[in-house]
DRENTORBA-927956 format. One line per field, with one value per residue: x, y, z of N, C-alpha, C in turn. Coordinates in Angstrom, 3 decimals. Layout:
BEGIN
n_xx [X,...] $
n_yy [Y,...] $
n_zz [Z,...] $
ca_xx [X,...] $
ca_yy [Y,...] $
ca_zz [Z,...] $
c_xx [X,...] $
c_yy [Y,...] $
c_zz [Z,...] $
//
This chain:
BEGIN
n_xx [32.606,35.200,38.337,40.685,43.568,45.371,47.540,46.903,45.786,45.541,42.911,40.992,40.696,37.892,36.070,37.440,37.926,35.662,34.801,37.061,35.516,32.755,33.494,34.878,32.268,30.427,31.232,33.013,31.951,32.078,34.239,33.789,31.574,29.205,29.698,28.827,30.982,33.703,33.821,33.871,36.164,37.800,37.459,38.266,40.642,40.011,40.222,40.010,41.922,44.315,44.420,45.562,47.853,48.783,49.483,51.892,53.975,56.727,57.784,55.573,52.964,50.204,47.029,44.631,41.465,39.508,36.052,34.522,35.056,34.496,35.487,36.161,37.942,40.449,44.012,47.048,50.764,53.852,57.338,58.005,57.187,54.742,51.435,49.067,46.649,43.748,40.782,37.617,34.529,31.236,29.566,30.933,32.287,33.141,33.791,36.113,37.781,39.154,40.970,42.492,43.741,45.023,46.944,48.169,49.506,51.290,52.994,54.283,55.578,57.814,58.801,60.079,62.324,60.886,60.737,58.432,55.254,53.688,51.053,47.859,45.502,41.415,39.158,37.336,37.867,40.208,40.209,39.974,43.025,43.785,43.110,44.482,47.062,48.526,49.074,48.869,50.721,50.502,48.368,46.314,46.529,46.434,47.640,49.332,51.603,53.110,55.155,56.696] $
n_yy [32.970,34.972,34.512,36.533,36.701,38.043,39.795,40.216,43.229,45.661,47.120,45.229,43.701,43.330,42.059,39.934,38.340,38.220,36.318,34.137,33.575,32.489,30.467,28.547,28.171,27.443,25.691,23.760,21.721,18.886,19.377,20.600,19.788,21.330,22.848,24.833,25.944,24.868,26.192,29.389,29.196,28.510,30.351,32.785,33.876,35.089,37.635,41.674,42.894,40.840,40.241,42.371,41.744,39.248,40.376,41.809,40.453,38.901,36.748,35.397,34.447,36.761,35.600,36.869,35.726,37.022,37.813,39.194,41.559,41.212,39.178,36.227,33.923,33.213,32.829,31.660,31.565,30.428,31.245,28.603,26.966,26.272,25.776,28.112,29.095,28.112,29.114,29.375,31.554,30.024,30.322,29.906,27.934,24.631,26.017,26.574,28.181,27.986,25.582,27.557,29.630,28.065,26.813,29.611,29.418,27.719,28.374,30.831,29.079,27.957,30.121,30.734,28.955,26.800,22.683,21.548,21.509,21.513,21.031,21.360,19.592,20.350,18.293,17.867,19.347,17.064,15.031,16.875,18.453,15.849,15.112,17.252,16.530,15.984,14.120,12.346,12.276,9.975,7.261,8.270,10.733,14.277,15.998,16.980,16.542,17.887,17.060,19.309] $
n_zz [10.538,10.570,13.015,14.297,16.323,18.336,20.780,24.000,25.692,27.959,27.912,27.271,29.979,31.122,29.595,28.773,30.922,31.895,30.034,30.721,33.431,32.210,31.018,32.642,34.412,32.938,31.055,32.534,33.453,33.892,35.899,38.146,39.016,39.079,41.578,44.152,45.829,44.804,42.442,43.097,44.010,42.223,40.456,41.766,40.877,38.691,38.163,37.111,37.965,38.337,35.273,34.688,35.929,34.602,31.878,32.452,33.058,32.153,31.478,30.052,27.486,26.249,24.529,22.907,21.235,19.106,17.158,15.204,16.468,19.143,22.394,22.269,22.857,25.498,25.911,27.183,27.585,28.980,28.663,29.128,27.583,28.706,28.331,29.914,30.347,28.285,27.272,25.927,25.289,25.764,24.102,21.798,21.519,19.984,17.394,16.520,17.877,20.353,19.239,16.905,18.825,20.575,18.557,17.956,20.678,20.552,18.709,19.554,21.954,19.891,18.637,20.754,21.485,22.190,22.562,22.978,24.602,27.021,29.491,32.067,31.722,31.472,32.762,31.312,28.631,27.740,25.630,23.331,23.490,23.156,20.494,19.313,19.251,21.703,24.663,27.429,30.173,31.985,32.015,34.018,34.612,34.045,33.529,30.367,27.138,24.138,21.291,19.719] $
ca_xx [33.176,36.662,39.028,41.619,44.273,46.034,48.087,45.593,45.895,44.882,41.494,40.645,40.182,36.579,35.442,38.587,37.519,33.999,35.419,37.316,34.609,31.942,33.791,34.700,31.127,29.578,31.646,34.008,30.956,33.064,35.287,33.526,30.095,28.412,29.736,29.536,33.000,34.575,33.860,34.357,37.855,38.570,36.864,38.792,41.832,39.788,39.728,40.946,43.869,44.961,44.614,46.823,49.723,49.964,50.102,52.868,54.403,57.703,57.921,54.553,52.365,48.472,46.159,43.059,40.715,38.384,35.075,33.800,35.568,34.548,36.373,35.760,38.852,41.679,44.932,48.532,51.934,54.848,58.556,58.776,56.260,53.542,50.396,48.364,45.296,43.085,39.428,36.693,33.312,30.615,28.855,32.572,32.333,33.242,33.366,37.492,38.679,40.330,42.237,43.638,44.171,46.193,47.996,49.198,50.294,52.360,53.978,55.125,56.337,58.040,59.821,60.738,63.114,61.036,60.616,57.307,53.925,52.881,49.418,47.373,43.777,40.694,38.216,36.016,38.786,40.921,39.744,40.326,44.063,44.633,42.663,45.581,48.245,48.557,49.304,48.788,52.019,50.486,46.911,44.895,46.701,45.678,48.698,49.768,52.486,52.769,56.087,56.536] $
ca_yy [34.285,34.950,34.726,36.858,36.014,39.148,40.040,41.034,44.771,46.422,47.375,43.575,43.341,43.417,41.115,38.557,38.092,37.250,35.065,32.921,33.257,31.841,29.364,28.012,27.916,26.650,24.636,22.092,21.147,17.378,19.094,21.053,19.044,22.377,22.659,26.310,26.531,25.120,26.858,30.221,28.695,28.140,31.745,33.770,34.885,35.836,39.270,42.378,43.257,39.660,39.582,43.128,41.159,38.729,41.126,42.407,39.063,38.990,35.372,34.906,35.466,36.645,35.898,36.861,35.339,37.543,37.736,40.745,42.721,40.186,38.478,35.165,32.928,33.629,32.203,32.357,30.316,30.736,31.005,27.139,26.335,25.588,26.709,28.323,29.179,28.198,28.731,29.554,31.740,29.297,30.625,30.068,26.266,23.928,26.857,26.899,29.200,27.409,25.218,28.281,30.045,26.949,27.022,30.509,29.754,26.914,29.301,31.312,28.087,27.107,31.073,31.002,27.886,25.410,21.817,20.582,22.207,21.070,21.832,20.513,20.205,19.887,16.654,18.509,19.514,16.432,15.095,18.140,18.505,15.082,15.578,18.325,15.784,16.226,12.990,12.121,12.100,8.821,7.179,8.997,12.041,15.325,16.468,16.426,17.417,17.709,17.934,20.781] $
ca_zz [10.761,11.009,14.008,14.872,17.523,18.972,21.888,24.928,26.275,29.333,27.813,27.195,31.368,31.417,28.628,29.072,32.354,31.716,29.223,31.267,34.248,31.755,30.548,33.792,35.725,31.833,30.160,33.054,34.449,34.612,36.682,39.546,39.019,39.894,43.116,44.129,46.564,43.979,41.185,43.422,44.479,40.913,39.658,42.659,40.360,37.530,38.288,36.313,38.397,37.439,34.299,34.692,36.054,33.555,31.070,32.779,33.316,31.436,31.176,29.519,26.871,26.710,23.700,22.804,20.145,18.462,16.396,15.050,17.522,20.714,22.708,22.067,23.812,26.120,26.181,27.952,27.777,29.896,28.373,28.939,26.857,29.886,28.176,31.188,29.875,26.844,27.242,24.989,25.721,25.354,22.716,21.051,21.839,19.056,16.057,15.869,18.152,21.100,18.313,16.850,19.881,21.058,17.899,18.346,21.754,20.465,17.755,20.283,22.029,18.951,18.356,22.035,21.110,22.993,21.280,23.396,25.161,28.814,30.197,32.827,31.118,32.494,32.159,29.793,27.678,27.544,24.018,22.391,23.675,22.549,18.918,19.072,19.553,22.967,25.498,28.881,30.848,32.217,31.725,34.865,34.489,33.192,32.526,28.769,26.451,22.718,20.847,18.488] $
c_xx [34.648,37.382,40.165,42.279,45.113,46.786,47.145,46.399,45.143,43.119,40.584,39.997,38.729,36.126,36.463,38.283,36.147,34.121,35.662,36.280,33.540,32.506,34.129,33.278,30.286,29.820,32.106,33.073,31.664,33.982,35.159,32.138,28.702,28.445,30.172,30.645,33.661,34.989,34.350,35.991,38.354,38.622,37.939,39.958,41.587,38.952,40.738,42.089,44.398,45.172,45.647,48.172,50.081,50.011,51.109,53.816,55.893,58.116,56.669,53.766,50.813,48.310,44.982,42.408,39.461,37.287,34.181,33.855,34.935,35.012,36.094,36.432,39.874,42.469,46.139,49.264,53.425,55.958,59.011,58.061,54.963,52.459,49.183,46.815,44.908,41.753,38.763,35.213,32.090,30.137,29.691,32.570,32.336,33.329,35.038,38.320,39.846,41.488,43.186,44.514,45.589,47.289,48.971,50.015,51.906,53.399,54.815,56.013,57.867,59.299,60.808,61.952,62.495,60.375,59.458,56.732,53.807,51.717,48.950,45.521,42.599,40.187,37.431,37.374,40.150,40.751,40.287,41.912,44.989,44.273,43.919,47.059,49.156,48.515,49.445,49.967,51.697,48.926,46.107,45.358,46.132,46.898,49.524,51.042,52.730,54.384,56.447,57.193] $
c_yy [34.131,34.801,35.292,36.965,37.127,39.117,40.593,41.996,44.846,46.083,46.032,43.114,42.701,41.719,39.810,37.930,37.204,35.981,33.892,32.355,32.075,30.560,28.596,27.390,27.048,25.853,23.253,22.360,19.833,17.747,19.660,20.525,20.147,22.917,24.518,26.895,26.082,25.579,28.525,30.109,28.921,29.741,33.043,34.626,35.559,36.988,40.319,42.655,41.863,39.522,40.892,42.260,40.028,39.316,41.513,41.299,39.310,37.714,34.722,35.945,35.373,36.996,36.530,36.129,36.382,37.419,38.733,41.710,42.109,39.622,37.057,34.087,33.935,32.860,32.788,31.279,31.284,30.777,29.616,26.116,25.846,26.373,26.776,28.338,29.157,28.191,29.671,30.098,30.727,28.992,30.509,28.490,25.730,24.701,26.823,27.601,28.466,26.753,26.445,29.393,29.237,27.394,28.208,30.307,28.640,27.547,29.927,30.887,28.250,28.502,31.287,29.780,26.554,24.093,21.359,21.812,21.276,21.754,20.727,20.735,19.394,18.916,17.323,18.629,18.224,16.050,15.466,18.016,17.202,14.860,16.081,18.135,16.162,14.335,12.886,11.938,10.368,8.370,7.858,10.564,13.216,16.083,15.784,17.159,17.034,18.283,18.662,20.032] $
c_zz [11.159,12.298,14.165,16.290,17.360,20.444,22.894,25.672,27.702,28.818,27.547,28.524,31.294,30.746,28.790,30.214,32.325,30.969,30.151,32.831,33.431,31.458,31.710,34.509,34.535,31.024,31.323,34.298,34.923,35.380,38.088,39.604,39.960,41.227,43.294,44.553,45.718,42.431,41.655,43.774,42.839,40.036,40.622,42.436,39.102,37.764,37.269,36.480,38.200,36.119,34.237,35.050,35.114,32.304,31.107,33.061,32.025,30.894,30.707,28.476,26.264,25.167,23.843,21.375,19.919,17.658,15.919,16.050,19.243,21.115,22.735,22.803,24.476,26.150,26.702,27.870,28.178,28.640,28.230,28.032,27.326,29.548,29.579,31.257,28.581,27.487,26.677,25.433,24.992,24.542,21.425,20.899,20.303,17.456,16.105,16.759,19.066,19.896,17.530,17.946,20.171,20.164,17.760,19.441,21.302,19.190,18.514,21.368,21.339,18.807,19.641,22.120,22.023,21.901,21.873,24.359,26.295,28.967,31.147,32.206,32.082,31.963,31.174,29.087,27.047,26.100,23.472,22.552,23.107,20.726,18.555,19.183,20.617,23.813,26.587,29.512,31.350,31.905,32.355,35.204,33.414,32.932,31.765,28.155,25.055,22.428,19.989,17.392] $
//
């Protein structure tokens, strides 16, 4: 099924949210090993009035990934190229979306004049980011950067 990658709106709150909640507490199990404070620590800004301000954010910019009109991924990248958020509803896992997600964010990288992507990814997601020609700043680091 297709994916479309759009700009996320107000009315997105709800479902974007759940998005990146689910994907958090069900996918980077390697990175809070089920631990409930820190998965609430980690879950505590994904609320709607958040995802309102970075809509409103002037120095960043919010995807969405779609699927027959669902929200399927979320993404965000700063002005400097620091992609903030990529993550994928579970049921989304391994079908395409994060990779094009990503790739929009790095388009809009790429129009914003920057020549390289930064992120800090998580242990579940590392792989993927480097599949995506992505590189470890150093070997035990998690933060990567890819140059356009």
């Amino acid at each position: 099924m297709k994916i479309n990658i759009r700009h996320g709106c107000d009315a997105d709150g709800a479902e974007a949210v759940n998005v990146l909640c689910r994907s958090i507490a069900e996918l980077c199990i390697a990175d809070h090993q089920g631990d409930a404070r820190e998965i609430a620590d980690w879950l505590s800004n994904k609320t709607e009035a958040t995802w309102l301000s970075w809509l409103t954010r002037s120095d960043a910019t919010v995807h969405v990934a779609e699927r027959a009109t669902e929200i399927v991924g979320v993404g965000m990248i700063d002005s400097h190229g620091e992609v903030l958020l990529n993550y994928v509803r579970p049921d989304a896992r391994f079908s395409g979306v994060s990779k094009e997600l990503l790739a929009s964010l790095e388009n809009v990288a790429t129009t914003e004049g920057n020549r390289k992507c930064v992120l800090e990814s998580t242990k579940t997601a590392k792989k993927f980011y480097e599949r995506c020609g992505y590189r470890a700043v150093n070997k035990t680091s998690l933060k990567m950067v890819k140059l356009l």
